[in-house]
C-alpha positions in Angstrom: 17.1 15.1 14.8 18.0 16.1 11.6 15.9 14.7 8.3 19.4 13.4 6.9 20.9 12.2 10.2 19.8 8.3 8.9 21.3 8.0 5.5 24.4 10.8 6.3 27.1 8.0 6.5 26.0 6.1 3.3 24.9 9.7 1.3 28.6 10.2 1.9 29.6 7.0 -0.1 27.5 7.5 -3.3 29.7 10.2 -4.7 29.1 10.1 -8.7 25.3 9.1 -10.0 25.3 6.3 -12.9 21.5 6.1 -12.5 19.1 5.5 -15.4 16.0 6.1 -16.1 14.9 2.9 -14.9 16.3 3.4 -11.7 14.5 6.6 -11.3 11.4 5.2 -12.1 12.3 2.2 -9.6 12.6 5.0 -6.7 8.7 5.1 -7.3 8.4 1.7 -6.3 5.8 1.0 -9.5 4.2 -2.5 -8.0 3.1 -0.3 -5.5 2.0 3.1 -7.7 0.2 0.2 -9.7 -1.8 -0.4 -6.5 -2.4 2.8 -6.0 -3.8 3.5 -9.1 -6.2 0.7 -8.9 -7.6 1.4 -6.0 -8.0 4.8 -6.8 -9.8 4.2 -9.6 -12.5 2.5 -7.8 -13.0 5.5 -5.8 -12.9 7.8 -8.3 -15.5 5.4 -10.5 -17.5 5.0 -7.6 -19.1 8.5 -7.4 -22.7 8.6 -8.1 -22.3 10.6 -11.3 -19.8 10.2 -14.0 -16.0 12.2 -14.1 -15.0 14.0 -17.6 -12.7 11.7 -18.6 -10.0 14.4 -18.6 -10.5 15.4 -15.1 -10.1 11.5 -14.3 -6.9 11.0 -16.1 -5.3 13.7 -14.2 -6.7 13.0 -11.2 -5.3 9.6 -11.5 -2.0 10.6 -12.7 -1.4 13.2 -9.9 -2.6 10.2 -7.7 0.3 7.5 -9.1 2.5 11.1 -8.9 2.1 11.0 -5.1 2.6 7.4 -4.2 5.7 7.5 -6.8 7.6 10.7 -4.6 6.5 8.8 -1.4 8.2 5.3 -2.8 11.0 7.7 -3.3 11.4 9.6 0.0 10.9 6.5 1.7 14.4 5.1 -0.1 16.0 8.1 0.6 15.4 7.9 4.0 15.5 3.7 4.4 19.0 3.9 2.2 20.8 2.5 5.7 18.7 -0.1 6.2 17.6 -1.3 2.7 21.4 -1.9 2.1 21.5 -4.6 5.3 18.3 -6.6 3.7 18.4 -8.9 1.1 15.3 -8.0 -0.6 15.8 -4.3 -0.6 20.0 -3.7 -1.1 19.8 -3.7 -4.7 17.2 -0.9 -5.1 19.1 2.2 -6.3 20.2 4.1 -3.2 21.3 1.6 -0.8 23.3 -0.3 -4.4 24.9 3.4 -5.2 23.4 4.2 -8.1 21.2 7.2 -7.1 22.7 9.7 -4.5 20.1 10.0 -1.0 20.3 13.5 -1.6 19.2 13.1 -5.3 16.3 10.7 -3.9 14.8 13.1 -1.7 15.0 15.8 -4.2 13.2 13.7 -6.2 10.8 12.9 -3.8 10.0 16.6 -3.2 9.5 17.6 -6.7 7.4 14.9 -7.0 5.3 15.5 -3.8 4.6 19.2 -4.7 3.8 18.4 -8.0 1.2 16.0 -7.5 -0.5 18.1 -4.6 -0.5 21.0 -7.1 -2.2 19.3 -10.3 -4.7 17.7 -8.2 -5.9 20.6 -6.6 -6.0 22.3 -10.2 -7.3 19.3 -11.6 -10.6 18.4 -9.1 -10.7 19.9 -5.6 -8.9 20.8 -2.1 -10.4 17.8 -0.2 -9.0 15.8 -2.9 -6.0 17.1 -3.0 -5.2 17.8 1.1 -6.1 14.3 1.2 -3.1 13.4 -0.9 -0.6 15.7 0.6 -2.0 14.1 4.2 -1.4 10.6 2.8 2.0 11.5 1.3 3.1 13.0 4.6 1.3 10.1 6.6 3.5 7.1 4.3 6.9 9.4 5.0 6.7 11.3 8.4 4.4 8.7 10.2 5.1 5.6 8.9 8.3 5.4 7.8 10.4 8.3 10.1 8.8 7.4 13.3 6.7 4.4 13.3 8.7 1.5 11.2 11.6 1.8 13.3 10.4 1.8 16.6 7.2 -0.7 17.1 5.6 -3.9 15.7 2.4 -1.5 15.4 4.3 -0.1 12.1 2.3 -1.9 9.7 -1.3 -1.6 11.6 -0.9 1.7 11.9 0.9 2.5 8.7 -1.8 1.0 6.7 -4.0 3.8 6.4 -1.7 5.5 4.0 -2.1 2.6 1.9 -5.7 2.5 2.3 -6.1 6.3 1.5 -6.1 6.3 -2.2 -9.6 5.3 -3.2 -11.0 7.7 -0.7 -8.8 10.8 -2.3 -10.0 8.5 -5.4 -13.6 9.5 -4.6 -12.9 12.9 -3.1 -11.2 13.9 -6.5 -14.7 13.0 -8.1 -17.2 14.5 -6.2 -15.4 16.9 -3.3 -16.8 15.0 0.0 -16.1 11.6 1.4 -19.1 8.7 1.0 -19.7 5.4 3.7 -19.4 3.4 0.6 -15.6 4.6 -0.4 -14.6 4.2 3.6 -16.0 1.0 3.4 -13.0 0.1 0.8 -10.7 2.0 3.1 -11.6 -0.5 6.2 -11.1 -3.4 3.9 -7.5 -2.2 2.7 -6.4 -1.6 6.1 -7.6 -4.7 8.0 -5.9 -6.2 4.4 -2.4 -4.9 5.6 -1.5 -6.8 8.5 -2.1 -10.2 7.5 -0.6 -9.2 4.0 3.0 -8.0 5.3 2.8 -10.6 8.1 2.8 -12.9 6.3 5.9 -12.0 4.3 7.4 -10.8 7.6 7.7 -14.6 8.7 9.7 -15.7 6.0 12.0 -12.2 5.6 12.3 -11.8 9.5 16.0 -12.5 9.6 16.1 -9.5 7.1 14.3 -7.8 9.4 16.4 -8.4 12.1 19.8 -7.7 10.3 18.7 -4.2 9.9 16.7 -3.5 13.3 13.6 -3.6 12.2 10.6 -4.1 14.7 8.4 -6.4 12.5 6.4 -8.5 14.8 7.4 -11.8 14.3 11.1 -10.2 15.2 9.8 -8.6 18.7 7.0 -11.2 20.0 7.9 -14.0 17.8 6.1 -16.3 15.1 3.5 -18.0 17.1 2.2 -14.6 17.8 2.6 -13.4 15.0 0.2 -16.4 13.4 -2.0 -15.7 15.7 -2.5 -12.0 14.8 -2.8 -13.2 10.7 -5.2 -15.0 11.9 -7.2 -13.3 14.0 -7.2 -10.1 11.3 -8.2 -12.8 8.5 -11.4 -13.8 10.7 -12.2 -10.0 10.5 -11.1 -9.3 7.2 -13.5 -12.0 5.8 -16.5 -10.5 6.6 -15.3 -7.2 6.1 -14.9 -7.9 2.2 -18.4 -7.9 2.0 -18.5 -3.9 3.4 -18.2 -2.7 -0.2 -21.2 -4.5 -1.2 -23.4 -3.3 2.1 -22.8 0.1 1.2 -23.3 0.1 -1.9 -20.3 0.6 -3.6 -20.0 -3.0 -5.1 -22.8 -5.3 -6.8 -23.5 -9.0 -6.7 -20.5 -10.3 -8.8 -18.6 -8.3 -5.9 -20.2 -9.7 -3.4 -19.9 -14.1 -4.6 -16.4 -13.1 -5.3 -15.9 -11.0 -1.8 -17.6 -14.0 -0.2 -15.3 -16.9 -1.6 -12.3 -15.3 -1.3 -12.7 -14.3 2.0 -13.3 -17.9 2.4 -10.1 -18.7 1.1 -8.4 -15.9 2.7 -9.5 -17.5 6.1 -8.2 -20.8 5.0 -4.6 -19.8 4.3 -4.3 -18.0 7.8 -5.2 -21.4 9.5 -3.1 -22.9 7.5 -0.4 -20.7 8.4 -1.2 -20.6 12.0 -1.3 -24.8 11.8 2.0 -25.5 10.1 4.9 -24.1 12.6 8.0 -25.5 11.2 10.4 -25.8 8.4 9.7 -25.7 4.6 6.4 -26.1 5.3 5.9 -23.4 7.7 7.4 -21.4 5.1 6.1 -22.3 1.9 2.2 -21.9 3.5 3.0 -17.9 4.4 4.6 -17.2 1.0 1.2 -18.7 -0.7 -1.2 -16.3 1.8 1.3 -13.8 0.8 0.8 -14.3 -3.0 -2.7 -15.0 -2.3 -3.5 -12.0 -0.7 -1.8 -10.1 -3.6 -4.5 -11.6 -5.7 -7.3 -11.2 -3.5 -7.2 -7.4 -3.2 -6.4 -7.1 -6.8 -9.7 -8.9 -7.4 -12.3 -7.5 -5.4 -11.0 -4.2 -6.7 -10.7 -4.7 -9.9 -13.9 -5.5 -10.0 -15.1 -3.0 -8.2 -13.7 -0.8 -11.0 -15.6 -3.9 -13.9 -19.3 -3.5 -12.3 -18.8 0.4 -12.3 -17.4 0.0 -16.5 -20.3 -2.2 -17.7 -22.8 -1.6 -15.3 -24.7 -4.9 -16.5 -22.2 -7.0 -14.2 -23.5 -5.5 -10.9 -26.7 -7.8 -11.2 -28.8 -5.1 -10.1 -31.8 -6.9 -8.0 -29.4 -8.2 -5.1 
């Protein structure tokens, strides 16, 4: 099959490019680079002894630079099916404003970039670890997996989780229990996360052909799974602090929002029907959002002023 077979029909419509800048910078999907940054960061603070600030930065940078081109060779290849959601038709390919060949241009300059400077930047590991993540989000995920089974997102998730571990490699060249703790966490995160989302979008879904779970064995399953994946993800918060990697305040604020976290999923898995049913899967949505954001910011707060981490526990 050829790598353009997908988006040749609409390629063909987007003729002339009126894109601007900020349509360029929305290719890179920035809500999730800003994720990606984060939990980087944590990795890449997390090493045992501290990086030149320098080295960091453009560790970092080449970091955001990777999860920008992926955000972008994912539209460039999604372009057919982006256009037939509501959520998704306005981003700049599918609405016309940025050829799909200029996307995946993009995408590739981007990708080779970022691979480059980290290498030159911090290490190998570090950087083979980024081009594997780049090629996992594209090639794996989103060419072969998305399209074809409700798995998409479980096993997707690892290229989401990858950052704070190339994060960490970047610092110190090797790979620590501590920084694949945070990996476990972000990818039992995942499925609950988009899940919940997928029940409320799944007639977007289903418009474009999309396997999302609640489309192929249907919402009571689909509760089910958040649920079951919340009971695991609960404990699992607390990995970070087990291993190391996070202190006390890491661990209360792990412990109650896993809590919480747990809560919302019954609560979703309770209410079945109408507004309700709704309304309760857009707040574990949002709520998750917050909860990763969190525990990984502070993460990255205990490893800035040490004092936090309540050294004793």
């Amino acid at each position: 099959m050829s790598l353009s077979e997908p988006n040749a029909a609409f390629a063909s419509v987007a003729l002339t490019s009126d894109a601007t800048p900020g349509d360029y910078f929305a290719l890179l999907k920035p809500r999730v680079m800003s994720l990606v940054v984060l939990t980087a960061l944590a990795g890449l603070l997390s090493a045992p002894e501290p990086v030149n600030p320098v080295v960091g930065f453009a560790a970092l940078l080449a970091i955001a630079t990777g999860a920008g081109a992926s955000g972008a060779l994912n539209m460039w290849w999604d372009a057919d099916i982006d256009r037939l959601m509501a959520r998704t038709r306005l981003r700049p390919v599918p609405a016309g404003r940025i050829e799909a060949g200029e996307a995946l241009g993009f995408g590739l300059t981007l990708s080779l970039l970022s691979v480059v400077t980290l290498a030159a930047a911090t290490n190998l590991l570090a950087a083979g670890l980024l081009a594997f993540t780049i090629f996992f989000y594209v090639v794996i995920y989103t060419m072969w997996l998305k399209r074809r089974t409700p798995l998409n997102i479980v096993i997707g998730g690892a290229a989401g989780a990858l950052p704070p571990v190339v994060g960490y490699a970047a610092a110190t060249g090797t790979v620590s229990l501590g920084v694949l703790s945070l990996f476990a966490l972000i990818f039992m995160w995942t499925p609950p996360h988009f899940w919940a989302l997928a029940l409320v979008k799944s007639g977007d879904y289903q418009r474009a052909g999309v396997p999302m779970l609640p489309n192929v064995l249907g919402p009571g399953r689909t509760r089910l799974e958040i649920l079951l994946y919340s009971l695991v993800l609960g404990p699992l918060g607390l990995a970070p602090w087990l291993t190391g990697m996070g202190g006390r305040l890491y661990a209360i604020a792990a412990a109650i929002a896993g809590v919480g976290f747990i809560a919302l999923a019954a609560r979703v898995y309770r209410i079945r029907e109408g507004a309700a049913a709704n309304k309760a899967a857009m707040q574990m949505f949002a709520f998750s959002i917050l909860y990763l954001f969190v525990l990984v910011a502070l993460l990255i707060v205990e490893r800035i002023v040490p004092a936090m981490r309540l050294s004793g526990w």
